[in-house]
C-alpha positions in Angstrom: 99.5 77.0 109.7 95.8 77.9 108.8 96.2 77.9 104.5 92.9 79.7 104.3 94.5 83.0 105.8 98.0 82.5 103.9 96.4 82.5 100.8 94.3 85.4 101.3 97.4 87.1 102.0 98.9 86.3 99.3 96.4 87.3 96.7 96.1 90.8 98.9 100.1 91.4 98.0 99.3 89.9 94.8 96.8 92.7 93.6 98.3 95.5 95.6 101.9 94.8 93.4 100.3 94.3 90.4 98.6 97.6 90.6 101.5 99.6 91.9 103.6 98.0 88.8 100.7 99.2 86.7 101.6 102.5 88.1 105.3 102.1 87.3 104.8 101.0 83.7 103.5 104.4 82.8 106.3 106.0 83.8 109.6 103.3 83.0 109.3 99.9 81.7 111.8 99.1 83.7 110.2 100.1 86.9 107.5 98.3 86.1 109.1 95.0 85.5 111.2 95.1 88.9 107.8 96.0 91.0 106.4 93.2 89.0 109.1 90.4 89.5 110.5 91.6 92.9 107.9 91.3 95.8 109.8 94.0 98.4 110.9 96.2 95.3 108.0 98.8 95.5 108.7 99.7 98.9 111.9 100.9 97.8 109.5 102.5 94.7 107.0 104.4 96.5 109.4 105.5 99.0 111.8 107.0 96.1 109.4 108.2 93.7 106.2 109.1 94.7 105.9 112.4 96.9 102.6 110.8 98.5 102.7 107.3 99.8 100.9 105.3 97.7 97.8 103.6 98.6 98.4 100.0 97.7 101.6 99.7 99.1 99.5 99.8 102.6 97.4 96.8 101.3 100.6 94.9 100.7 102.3 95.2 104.0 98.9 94.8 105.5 98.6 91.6 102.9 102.1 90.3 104.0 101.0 90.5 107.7 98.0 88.5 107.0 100.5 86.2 105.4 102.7 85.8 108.2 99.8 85.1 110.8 98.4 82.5 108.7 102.2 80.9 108.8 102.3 81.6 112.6 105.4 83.4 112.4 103.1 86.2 114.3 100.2 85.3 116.7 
């Protein structure tokens, strides 16, 4: 497990969430705290309620595969 690489994985999902909850407090509280609090919940947001993908929600896959390397789950 390299720590270096799982922690810059983490703080990649980290900012890419926290923006895309930013997006989904302007339209529902309630969206906002679930993309917030729940890690895998905006996938299921940007898939249901944006017509265009959005933009961070690439960062955080690509974050959580940087993650997962660094754990050695993939190599």
């Amino acid at each position: 497990m390299n720590s270096n690489i799982v922690l810059i994985g983490f703080l990649i999902m980290l900012v890419c969430q926290d923006i895309v909850a930013l997006k989904a407090f302007k339209k529902s509280a309630k969206e906002g705290i679930l993309c917030l609090m729940i890690p895998g919940y905006l996938l299921i947001y940007g898939s249901r309620e944006e017509n265009r993908p959005v933009k961070p929600m690439i960062g955080w896959l690509a974050g959580a595969t940087i993650l997962l390397i660094g754990l050695g789950i993939l190599r």
